[in-house]
N, C-alpha and C positions, 0 to 999 in steps of 0.2 A: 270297602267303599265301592258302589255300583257306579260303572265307567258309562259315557251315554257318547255315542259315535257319535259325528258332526261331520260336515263337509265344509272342506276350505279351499276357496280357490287362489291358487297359486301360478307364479309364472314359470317358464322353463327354467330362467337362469337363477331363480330361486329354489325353485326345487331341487338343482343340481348344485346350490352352495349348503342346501340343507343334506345333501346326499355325502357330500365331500368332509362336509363337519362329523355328519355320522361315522364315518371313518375314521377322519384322524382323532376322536375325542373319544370315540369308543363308546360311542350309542346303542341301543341294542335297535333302536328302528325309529324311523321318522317321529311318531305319537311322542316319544320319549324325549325330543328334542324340543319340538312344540309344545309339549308341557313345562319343561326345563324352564324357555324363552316363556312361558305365558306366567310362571312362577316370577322370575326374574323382575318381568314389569310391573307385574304386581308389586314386587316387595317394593322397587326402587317408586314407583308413585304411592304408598305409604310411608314412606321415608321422607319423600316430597311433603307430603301432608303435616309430616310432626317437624317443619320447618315452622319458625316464631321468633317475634323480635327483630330486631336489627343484623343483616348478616349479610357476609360475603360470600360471591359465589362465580362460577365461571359456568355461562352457556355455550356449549361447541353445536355446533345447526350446520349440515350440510343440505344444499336443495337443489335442485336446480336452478339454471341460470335466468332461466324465461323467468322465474317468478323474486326475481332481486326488488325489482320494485315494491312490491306489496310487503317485502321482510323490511322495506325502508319504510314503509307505510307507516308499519308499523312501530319501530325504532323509536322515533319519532313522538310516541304516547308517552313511551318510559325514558324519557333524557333524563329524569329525577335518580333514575337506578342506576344505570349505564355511563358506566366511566370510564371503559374507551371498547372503542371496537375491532376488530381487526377483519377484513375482507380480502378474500383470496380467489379466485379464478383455478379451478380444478380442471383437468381432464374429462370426457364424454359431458362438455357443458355444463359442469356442477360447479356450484359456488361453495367452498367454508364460511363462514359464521363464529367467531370469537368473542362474544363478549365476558366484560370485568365488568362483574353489576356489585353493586354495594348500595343497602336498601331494607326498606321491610320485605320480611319473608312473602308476604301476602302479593305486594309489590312483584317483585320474583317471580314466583309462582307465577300469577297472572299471565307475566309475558313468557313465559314458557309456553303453558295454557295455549296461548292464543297462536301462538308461532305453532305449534304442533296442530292446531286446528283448522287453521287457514292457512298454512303452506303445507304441500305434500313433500315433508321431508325425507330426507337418504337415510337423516340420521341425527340424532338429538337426545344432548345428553347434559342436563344439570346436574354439577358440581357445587356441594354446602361446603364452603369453608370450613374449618376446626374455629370454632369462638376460644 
């Protein structure tokens, strides 16, 4: 398989948790962790994809705080999914984000979607229920 180099810009204190990782997990080099993590997201937004039907699931969304508003904004669209919320106040200004969504899959998705597009998340992560 012919490898094609890319340039990625990164921050300091990312490149120093991607340096740290390489260590303790036993990477052989940066390339190999960025492909690991580019594999990962891949797989888990096809996994997302083969979501259908009626299903339960839980959204974890960390963001920052400046941008709570606009995660209310949007909240707000999906009251039909969203069965309860849970909002926390983090450390270096970050908000958690918990939601219990119960819903069509497409429904879901969506606000996932949209929350990942229009908020610059920390971290965001959809969980499918077992039917």
């Amino acid at each position: 398989m012919a490898m094609t180099i890319i340039s990625v810009s990164l921050s300091e204190k990312l490149l120093n948790e991607i340096d740290a990782l390489k260590e303790e997990a036993g990477f052989s080099g940066r390339s190999e962790i960025i492909r690991t993590s580019t594999r990962l997201l891949i797989s888990e937004n096809e996994e997302k994809k083969d979501l259908e039907g009626h299903i339960n699931s839980i959204l974890i969304l960390i963001h920052p705080q400046k941008l709570e508003d606009k995660v209310t904004e949007v909240k707000h669209h999906f009251e039909d999914i969203i069965r309860t919320q849970i909002h926390s106040h983090l450390q270096d200004n970050h908000c958690l984000e918990l939601f219990i969504l119960d819903g069509d899959a497409s429904r879901i998705r969506e606000l996932s979607h949209i929350l990942n597009r229009n908020i610059k998340t920390v971290y965001s992560k959809l969980i499918a229920l077992p039917q």
